[in-house]
ROSE-4610 file (N, C-alpha, C; in Angstrom, 1 decimal, always signed):
// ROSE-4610
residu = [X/X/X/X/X/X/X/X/X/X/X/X/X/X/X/X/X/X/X/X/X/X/X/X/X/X/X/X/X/X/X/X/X/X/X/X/X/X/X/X/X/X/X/X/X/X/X/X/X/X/X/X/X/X/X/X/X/X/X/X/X/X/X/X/X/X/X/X/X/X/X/X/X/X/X/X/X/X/X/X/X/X/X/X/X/X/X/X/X/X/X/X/X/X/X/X/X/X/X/X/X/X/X/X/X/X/X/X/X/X/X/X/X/X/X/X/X/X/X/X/X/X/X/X/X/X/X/X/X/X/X/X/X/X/X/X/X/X/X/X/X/X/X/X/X/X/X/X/X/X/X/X/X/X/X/X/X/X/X/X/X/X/X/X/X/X/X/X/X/X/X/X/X/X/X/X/X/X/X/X/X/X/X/X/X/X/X/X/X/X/X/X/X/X/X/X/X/X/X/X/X/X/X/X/X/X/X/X/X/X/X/X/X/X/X/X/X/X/X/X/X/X/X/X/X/X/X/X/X/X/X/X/X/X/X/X/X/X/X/X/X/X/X/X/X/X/X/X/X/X/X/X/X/X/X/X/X/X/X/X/X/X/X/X/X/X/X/X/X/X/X/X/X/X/X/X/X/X/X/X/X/X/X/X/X/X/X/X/X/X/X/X/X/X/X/X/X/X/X/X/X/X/X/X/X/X/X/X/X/X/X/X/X/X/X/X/X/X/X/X/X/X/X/X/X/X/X/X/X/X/X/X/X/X/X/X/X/X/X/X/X/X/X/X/X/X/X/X/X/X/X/X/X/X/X/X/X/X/X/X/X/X/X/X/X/X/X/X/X/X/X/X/X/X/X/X/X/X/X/X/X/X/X/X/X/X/X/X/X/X/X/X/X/X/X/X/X/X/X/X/X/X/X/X/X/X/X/X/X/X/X/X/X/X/X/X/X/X/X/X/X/X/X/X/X/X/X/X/X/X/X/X/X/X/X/X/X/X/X/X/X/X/X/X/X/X/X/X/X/X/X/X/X/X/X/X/X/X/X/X/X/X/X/X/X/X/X/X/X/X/X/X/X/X/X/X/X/X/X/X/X/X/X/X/X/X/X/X/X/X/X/X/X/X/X/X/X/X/X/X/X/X/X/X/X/X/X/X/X/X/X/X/X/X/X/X/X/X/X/X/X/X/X/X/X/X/X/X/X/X/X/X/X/X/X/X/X/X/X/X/X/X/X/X/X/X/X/X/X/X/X/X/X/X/X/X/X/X/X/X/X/X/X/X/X/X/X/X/X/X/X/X/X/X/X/X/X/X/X/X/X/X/X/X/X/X/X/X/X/X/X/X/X/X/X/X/X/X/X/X/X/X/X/X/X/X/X/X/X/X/X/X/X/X/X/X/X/X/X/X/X/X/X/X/X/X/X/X/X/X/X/X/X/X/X/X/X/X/X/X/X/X/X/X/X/X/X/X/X/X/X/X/X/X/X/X/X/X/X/X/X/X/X/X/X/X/X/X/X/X/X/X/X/X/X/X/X/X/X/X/X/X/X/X/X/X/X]
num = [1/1/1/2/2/2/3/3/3/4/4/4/5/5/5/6/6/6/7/7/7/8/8/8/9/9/9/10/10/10/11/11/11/12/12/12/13/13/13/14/14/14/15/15/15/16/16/16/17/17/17/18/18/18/19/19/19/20/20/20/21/21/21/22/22/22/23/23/23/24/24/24/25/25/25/26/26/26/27/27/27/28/28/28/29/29/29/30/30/30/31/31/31/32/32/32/33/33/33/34/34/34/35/35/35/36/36/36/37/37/37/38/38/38/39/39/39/40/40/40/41/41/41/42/42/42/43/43/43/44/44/44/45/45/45/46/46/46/47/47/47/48/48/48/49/49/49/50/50/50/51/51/51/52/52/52/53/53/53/54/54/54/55/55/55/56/56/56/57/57/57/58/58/58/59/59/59/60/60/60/61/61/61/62/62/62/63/63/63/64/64/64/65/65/65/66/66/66/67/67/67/68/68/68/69/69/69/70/70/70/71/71/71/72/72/72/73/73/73/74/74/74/75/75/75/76/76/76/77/77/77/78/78/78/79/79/79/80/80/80/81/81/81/82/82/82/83/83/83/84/84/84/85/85/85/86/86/86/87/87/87/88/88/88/89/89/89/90/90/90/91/91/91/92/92/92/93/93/93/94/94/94/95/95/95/96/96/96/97/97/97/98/98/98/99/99/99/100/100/100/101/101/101/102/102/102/103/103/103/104/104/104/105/105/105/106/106/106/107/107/107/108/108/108/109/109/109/110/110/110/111/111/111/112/112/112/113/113/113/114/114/114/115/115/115/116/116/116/117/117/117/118/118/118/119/119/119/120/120/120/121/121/121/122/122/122/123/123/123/124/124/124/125/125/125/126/126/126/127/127/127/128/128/128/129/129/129/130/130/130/131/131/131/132/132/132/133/133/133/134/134/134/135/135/135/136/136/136/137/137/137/138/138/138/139/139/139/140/140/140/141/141/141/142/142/142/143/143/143/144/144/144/145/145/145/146/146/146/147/147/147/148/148/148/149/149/149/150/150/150/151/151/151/152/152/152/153/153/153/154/154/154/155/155/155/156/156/156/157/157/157/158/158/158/159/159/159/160/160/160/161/161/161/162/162/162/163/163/163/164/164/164/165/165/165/166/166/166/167/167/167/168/168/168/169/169/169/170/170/170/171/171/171/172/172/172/173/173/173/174/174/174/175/175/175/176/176/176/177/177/177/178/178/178/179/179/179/180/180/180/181/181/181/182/182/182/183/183/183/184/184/184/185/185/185/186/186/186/187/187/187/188/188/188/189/189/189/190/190/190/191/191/191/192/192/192/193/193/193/194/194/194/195/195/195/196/196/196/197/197/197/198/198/198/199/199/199/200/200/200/201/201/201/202/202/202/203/203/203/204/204/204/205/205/205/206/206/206/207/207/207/208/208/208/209/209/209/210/210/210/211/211/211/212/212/212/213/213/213/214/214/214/215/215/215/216/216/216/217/217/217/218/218/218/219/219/219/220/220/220/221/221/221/222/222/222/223/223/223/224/224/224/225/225/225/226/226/226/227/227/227/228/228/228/229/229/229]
x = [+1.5/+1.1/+1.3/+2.1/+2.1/+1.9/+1.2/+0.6/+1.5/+0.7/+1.7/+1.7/+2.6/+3.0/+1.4/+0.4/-0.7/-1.5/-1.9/-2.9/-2.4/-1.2/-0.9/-1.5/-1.4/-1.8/-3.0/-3.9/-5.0/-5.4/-4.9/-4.9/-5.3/-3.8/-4.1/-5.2/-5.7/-6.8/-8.1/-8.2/-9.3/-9.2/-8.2/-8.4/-8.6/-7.9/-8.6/-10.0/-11.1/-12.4/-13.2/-12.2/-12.5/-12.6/-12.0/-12.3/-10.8/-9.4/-8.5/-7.3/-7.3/-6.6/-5.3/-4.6/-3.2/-2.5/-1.4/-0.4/+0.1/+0.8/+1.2/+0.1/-1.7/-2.0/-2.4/-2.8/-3.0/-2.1/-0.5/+0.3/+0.5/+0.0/-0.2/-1.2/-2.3/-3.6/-3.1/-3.0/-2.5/-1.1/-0.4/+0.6/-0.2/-1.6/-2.1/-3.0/-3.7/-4.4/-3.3/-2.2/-1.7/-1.3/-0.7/-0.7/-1.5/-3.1/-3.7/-4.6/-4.6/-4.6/-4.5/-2.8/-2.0/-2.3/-2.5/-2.6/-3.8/-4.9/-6.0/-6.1/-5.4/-4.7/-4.5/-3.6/-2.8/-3.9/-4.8/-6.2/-7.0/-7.3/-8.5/-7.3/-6.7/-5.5/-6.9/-7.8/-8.8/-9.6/-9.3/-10.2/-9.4/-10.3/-9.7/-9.3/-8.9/-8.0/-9.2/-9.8/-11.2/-11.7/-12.8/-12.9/-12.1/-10.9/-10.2/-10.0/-9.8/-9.5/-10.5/-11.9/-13.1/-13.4/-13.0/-13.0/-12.1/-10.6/-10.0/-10.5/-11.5/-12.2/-13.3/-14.0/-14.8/-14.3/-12.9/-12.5/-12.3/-12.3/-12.0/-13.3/-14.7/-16.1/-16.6/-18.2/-18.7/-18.2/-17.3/-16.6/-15.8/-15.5/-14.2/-13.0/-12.1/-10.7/-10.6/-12.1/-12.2/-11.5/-11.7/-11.2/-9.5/-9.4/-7.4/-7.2/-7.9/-7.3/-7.3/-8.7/-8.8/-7.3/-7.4/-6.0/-5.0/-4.8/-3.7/-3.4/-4.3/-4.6/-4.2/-4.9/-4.8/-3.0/-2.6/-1.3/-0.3/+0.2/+0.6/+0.1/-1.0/-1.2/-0.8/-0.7/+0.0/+1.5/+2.1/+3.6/+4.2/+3.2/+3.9/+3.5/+2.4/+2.1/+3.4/+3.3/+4.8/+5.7/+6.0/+7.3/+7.4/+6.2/+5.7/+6.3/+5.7/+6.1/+7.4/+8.2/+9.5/+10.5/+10.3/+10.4/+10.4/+9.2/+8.5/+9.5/+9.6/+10.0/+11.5/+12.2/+13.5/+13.7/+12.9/+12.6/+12.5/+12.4/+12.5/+14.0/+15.0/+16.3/+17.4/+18.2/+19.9/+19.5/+20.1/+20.5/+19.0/+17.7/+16.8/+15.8/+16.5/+15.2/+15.6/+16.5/+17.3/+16.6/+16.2/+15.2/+13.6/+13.4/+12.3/+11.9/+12.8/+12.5/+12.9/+13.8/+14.0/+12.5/+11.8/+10.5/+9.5/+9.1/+8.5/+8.6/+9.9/+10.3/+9.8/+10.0/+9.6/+8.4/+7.6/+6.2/+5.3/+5.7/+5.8/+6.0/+6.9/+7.3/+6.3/+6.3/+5.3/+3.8/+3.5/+1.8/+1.7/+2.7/+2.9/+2.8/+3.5/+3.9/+2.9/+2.3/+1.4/-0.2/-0.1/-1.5/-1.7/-3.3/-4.5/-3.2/-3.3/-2.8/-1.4/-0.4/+0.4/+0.5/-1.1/-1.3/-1.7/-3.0/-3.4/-2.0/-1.1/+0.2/+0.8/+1.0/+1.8/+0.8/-0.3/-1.3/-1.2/-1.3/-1.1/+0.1/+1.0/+2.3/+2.7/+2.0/+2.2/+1.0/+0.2/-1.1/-0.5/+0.2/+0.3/+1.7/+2.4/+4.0/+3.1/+2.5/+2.1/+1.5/+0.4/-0.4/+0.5/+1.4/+2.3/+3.3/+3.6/+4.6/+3.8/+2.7/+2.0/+1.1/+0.8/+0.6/+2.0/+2.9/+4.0/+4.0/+4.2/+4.3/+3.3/+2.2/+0.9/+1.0/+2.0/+1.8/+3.3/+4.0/+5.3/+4.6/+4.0/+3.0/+2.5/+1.4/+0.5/+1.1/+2.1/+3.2/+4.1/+4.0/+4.8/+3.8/+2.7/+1.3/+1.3/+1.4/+1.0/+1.9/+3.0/+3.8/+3.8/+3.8/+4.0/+2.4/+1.2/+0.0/-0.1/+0.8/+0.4/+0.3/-0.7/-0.9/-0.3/-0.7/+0.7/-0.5/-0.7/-1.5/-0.8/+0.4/+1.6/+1.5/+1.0/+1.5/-0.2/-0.9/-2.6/-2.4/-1.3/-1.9/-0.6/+0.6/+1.4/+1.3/+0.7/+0.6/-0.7/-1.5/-2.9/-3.1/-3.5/-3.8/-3.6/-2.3/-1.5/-1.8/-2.0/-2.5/-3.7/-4.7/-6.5/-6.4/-5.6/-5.6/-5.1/-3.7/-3.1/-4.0/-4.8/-5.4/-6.8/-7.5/-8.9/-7.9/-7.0/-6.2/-6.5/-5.8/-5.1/-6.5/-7.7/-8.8/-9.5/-9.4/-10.5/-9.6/-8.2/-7.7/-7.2/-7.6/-7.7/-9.4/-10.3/-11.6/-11.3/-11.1/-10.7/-9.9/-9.1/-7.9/-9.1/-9.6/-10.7/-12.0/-12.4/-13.8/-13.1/-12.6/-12.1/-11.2/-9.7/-8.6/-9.2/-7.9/-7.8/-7.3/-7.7/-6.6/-5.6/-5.1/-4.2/-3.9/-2.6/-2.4/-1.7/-2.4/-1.2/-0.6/+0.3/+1.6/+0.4/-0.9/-0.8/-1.8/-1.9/-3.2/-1.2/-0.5/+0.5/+1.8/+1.6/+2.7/+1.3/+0.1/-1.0/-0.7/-0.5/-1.2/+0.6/+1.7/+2.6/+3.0/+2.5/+3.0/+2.4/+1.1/+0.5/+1.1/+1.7/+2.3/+3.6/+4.3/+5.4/+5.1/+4.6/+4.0/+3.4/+2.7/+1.9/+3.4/+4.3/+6.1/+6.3/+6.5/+7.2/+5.9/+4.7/+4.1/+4.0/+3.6/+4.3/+5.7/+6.6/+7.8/+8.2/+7.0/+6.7/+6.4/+5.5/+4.1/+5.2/+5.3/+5.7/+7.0/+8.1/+9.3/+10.0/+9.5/+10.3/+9.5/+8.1/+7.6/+7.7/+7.3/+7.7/+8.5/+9.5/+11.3/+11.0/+10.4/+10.5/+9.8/+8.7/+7.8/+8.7/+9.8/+10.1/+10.9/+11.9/+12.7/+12.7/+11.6/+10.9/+10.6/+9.4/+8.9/+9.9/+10.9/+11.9/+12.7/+12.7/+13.8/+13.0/+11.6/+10.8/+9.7/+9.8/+9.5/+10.2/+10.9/+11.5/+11.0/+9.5/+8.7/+8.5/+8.8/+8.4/+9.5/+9.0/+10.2/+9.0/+10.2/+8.9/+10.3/+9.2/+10.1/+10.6]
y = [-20.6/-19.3/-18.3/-17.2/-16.7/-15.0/-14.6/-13.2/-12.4/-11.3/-10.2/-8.9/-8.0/-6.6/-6.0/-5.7/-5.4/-5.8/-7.2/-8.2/-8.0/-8.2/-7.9/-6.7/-5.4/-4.5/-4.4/-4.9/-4.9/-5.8/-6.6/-7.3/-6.4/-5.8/-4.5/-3.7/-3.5/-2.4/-3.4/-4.8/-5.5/-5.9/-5.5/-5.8/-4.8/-2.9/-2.4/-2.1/-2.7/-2.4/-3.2/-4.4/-5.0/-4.6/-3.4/-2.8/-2.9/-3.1/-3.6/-2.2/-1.4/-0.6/-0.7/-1.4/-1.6/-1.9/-1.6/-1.9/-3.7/-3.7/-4.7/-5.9/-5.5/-6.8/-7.3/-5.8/-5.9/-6.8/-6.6/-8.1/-9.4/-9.4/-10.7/-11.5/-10.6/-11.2/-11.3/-10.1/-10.4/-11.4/-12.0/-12.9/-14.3/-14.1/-15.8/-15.6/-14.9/-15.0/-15.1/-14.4/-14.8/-15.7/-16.7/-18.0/-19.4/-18.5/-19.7/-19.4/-18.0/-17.8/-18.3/-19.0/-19.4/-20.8/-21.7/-22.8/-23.1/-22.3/-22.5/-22.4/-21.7/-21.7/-23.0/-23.9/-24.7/-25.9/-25.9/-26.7/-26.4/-25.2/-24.6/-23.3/-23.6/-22.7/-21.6/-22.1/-21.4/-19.8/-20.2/-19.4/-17.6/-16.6/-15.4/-14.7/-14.1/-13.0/-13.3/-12.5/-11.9/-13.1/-14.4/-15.7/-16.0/-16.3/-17.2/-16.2/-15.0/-14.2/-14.5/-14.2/-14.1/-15.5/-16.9/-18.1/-18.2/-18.1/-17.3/-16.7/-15.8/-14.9/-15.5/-16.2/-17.1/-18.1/-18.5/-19.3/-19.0/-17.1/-16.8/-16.8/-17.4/-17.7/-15.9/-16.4/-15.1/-14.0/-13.9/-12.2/-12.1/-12.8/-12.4/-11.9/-11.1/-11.0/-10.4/-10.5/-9.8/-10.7/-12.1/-12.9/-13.0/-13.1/-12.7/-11.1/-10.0/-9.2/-8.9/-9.6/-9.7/-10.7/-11.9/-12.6/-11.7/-11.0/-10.5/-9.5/-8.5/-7.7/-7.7/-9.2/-9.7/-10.3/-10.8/-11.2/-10.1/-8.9/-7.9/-7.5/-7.0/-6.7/-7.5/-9.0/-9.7/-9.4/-9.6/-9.3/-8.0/-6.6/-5.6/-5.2/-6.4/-6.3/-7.2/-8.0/-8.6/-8.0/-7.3/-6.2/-5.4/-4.6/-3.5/-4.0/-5.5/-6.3/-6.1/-6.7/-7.2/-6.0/-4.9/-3.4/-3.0/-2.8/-2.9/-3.6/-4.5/-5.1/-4.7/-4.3/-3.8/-3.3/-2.0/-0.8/-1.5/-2.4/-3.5/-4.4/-4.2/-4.6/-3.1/-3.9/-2.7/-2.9/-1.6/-0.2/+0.9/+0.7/+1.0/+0.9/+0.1/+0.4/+1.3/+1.9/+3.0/+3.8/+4.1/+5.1/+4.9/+3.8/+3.8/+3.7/+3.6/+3.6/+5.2/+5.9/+7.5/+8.3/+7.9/+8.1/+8.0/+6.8/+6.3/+7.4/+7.4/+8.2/+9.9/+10.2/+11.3/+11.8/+10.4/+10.5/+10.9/+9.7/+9.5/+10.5/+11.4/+12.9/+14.0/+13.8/+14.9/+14.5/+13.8/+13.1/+13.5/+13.1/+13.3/+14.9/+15.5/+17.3/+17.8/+17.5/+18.3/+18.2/+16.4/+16.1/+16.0/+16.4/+15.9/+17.1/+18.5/+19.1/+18.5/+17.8/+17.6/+16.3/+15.3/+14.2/+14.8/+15.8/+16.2/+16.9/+17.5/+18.3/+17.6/+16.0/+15.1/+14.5/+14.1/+13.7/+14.6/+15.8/+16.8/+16.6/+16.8/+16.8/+15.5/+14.7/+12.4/+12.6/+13.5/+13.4/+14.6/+15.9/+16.3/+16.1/+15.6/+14.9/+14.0/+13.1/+12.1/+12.0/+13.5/+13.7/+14.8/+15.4/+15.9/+15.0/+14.1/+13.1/+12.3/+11.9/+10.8/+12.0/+13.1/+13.8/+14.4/+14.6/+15.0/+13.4/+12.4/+10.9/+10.8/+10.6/+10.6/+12.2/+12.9/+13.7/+13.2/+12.7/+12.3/+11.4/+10.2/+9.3/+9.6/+10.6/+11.3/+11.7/+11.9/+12.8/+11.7/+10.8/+9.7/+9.1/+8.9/+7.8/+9.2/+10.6/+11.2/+11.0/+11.1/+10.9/+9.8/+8.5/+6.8/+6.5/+6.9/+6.6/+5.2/+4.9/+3.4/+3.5/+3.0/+3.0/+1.6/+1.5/+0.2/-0.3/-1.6/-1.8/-1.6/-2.2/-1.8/-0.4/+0.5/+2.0/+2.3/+1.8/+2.2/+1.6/+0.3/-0.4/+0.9/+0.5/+1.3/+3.2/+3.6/+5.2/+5.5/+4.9/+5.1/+4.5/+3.1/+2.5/+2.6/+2.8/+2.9/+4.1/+5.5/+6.7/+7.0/+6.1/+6.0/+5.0/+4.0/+3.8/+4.4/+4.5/+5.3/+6.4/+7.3/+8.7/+8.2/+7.0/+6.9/+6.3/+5.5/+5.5/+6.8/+7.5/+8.8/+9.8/+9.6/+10.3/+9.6/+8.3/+7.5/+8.2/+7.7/+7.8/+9.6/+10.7/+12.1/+12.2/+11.4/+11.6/+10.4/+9.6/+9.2/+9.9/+10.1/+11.3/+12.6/+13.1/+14.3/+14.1/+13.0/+12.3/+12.3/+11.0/+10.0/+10.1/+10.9/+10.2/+11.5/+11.1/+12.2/+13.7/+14.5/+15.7/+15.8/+15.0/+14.7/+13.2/+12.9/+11.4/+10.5/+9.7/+9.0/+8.1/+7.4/+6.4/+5.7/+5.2/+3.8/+4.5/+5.5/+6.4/+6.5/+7.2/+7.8/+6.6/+5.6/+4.4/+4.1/+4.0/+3.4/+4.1/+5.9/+6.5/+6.7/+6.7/+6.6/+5.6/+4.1/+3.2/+3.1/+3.7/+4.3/+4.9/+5.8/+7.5/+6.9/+5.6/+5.0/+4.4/+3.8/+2.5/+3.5/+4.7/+5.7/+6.4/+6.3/+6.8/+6.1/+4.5/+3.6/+3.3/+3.9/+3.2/+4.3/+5.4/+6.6/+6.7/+6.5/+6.3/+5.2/+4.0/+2.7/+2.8/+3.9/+4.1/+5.0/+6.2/+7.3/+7.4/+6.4/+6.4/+5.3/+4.3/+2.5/+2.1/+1.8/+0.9/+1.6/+2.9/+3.7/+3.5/+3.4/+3.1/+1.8/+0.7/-0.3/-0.9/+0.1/+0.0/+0.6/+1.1/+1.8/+0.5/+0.2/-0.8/-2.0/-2.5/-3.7/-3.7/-2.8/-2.3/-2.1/-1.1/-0.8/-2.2/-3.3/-3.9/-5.0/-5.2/-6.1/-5.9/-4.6/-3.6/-2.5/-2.6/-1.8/-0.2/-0.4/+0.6/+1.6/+0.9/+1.7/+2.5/+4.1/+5.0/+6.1/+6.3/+7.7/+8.6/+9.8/+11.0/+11.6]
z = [-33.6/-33.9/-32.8/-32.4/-31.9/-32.3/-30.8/-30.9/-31.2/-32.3/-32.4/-31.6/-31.6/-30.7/-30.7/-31.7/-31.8/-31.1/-30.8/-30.6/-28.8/-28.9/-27.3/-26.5/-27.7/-26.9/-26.5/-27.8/-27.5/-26.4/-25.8/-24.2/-23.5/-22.9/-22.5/-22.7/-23.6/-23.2/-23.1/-23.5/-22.9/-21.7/-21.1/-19.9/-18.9/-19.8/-19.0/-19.1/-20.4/-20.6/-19.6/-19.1/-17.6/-16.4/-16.5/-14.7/-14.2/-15.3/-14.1/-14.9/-13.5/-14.3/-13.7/-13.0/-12.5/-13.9/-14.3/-14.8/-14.9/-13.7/-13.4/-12.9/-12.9/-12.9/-14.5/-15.0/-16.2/-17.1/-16.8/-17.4/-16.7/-15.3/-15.3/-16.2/-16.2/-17.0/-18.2/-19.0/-20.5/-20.7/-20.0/-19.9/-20.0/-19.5/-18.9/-20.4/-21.2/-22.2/-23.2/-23.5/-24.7/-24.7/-23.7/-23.5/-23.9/-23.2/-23.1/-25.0/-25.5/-26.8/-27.6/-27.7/-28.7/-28.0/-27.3/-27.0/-28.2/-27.7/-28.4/-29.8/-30.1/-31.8/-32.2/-30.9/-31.2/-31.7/-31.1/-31.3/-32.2/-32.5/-33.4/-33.8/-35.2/-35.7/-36.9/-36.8/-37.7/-37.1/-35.7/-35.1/-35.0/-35.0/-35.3/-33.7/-33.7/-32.5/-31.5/-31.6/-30.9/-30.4/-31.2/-31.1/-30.2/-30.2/-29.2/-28.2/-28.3/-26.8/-25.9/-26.4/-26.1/-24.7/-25.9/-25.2/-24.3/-24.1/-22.7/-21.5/-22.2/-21.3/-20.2/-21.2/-20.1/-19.4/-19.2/-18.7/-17.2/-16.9/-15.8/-15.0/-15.5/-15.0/-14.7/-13.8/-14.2/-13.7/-12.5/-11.7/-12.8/-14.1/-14.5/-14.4/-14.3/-13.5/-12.3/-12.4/-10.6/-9.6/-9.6/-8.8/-8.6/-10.1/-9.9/-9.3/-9.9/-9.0/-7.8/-6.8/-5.6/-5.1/-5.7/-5.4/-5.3/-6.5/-6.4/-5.6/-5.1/-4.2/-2.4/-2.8/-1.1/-0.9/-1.7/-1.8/-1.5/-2.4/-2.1/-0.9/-0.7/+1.1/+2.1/+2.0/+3.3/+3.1/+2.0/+1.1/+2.6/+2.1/+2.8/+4.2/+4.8/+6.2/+6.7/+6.3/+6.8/+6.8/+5.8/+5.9/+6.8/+7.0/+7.8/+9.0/+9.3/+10.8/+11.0/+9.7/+9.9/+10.6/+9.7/+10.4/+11.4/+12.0/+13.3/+14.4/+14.2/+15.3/+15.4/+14.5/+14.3/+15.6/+15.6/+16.5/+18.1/+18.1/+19.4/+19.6/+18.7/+19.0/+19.2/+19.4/+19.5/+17.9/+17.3/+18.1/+18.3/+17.7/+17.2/+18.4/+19.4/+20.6/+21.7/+21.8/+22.3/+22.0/+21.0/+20.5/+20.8/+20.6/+21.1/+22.2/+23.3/+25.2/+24.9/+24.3/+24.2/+23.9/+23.0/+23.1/+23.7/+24.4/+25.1/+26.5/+27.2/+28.0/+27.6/+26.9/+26.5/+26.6/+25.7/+25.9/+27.9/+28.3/+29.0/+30.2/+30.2/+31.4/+31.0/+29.3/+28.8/+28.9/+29.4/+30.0/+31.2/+32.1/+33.7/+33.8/+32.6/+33.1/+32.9/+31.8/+30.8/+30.8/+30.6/+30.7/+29.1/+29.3/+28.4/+27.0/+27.4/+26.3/+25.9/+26.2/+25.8/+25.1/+25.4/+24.2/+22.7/+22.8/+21.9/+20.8/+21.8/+20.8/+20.2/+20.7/+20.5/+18.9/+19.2/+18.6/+17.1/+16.9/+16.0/+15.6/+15.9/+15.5/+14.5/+14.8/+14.2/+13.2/+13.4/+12.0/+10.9/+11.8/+10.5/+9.3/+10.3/+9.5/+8.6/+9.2/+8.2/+7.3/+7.4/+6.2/+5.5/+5.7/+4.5/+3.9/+4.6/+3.9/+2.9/+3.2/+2.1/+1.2/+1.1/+0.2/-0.6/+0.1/-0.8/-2.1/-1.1/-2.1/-2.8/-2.6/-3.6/-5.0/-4.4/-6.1/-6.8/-5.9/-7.0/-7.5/-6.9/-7.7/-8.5/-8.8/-9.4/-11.0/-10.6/-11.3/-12.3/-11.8/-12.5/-13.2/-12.8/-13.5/-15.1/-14.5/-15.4/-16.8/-16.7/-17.5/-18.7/-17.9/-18.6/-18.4/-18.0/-18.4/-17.6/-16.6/-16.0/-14.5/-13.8/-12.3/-12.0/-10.4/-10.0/-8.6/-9.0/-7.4/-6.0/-6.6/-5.1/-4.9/-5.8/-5.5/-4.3/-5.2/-4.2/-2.9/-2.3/-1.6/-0.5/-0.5/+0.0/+0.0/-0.8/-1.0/-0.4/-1.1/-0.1/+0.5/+1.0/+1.9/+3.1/+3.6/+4.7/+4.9/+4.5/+4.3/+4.8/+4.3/+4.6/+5.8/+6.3/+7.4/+8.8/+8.8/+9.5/+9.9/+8.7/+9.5/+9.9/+9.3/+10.5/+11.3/+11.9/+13.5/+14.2/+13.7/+14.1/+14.8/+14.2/+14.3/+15.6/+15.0/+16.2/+17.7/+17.7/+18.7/+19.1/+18.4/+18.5/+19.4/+18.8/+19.8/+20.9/+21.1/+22.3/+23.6/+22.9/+23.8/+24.2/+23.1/+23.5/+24.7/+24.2/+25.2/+26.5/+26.5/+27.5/+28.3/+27.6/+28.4/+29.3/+30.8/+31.8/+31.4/+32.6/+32.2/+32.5/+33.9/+34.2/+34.6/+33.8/+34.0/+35.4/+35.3/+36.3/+35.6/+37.0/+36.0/+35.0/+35.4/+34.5/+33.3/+33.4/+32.0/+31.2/+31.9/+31.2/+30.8/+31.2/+30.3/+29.7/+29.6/+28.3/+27.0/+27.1/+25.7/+25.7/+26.4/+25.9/+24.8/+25.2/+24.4/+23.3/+23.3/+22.1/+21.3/+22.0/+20.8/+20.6/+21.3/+20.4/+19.3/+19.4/+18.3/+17.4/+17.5/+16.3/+14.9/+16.0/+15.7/+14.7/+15.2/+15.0/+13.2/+13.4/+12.2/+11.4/+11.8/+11.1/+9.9/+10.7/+10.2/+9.3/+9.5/+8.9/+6.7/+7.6/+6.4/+5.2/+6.0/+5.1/+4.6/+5.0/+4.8/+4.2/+5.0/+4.7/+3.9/+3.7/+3.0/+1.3/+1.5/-0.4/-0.8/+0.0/-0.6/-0.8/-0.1/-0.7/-1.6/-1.4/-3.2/-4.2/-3.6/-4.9/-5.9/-4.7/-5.3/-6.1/-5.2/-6.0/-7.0/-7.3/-8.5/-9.8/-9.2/-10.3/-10.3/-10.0/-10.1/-11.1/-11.1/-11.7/-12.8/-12.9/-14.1/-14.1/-15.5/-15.8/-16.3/-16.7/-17.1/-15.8/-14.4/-13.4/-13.1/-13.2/-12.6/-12.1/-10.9/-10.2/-10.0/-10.7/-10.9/-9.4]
């Protein structure tokens, strides 16, 4: 006996009466119940929709799909920390570290010239690229969820997360710089908050640029439902 286009959907919305409003965990789950559904058919062919969904349901014990979605959650987040890395370190080979000793150096003359004011300009400059870049992304997001009515955990972990992390960075190390650092640097204050404001570059450029493109692709390559306007 297998489920029909109806019974399916109604998956979907029991699972979002569950708390799980991702898209794509939402079909993992409804993939493992109409499965394990129709098995139970296979045993008890008497039993109605609801009845055997129901028994399914307790199978996932008492957090109910909380536990798959935390799995699933935590999986994707190591998925695109590793990426993040793999990236990252790019910026540490030919031809991509040319650029990053060009920075570094930069940073670096403009600490020695400038001082305290020329961290904080520097500092401004990396928070506010980054908060217009991930708010421009967050409304094409916005913008696309509005359309097709479906959110994406890849989209919360990459669009926001990186977003809500990067800017408490960005703050902690804005009152540090304010408190703490000198007004005027020497070599070893000024190769410290240099290698800082490379690495802030290098994650900046990480967050707001490389990793969306690669949510983008994935996503579209593995759901086809997923398109951002």
């Amino acid at each position: 006996m297998k489920l029909t286009k109806e019974q399916i959907q109604q998956l979907y919305k029991f699972t979002r009466q569950h708390y799980v409003e991702h898209f794509d965990v939402q079909t993992e789950l409804v993939d493992h119940l109409a499965n394990d559904i129709e098995q139970i058919w296979k045993e008890k062919p008497n039993l109605s929709f609801e009845h055997a969904r129901d028994i399914s349901f307790k199978k996932f014990g008492v957090f109910g799909f909380m536990d798959v979605y935390g799995a699933r959650q935590g999986a994707l987040q190591k998925k695109y920390i590793k990426i993040l890395w793999q990236h990252a370190k790019d910026w540490f080979k030919l031809p991509k570290i040319i650029a990053t000793f060009t920075f570094f150096y930069f940073f670096y003359k403009g600490l020695i010239q400038f001082g305290d004011t020329f961290a904080l300009s520097v500092l401004g400059v990396l928070i506010l690229f980054g908060l217009v870049k991930h708010i421009m992304l967050l409304q094409k997001v916005k913008k696309r969820q509005k359309l097709n009515g479906k959110k994406w955990l890849l989209e919360d972990i990459i669009f926001k997360g990186l977003f809500l992390g990067g800017g408490m960075i960005s703050i902690n190390l804005f009152n540090i710089i304010n408190i703490s650092s000198p007004k005027v640097y020497n070599t070893y204050w000024a190769i410290f908050y240099a290698a800082i404001f490379t690495i802030m570059v290098v994650y900046v450029y990480m967050s707001a640029v490389v990793l969306p493109q690669k949510a983008e692709n994935l996503l579209a390559e593995n759901y086809p439902e997923y398109k951002l306007v």
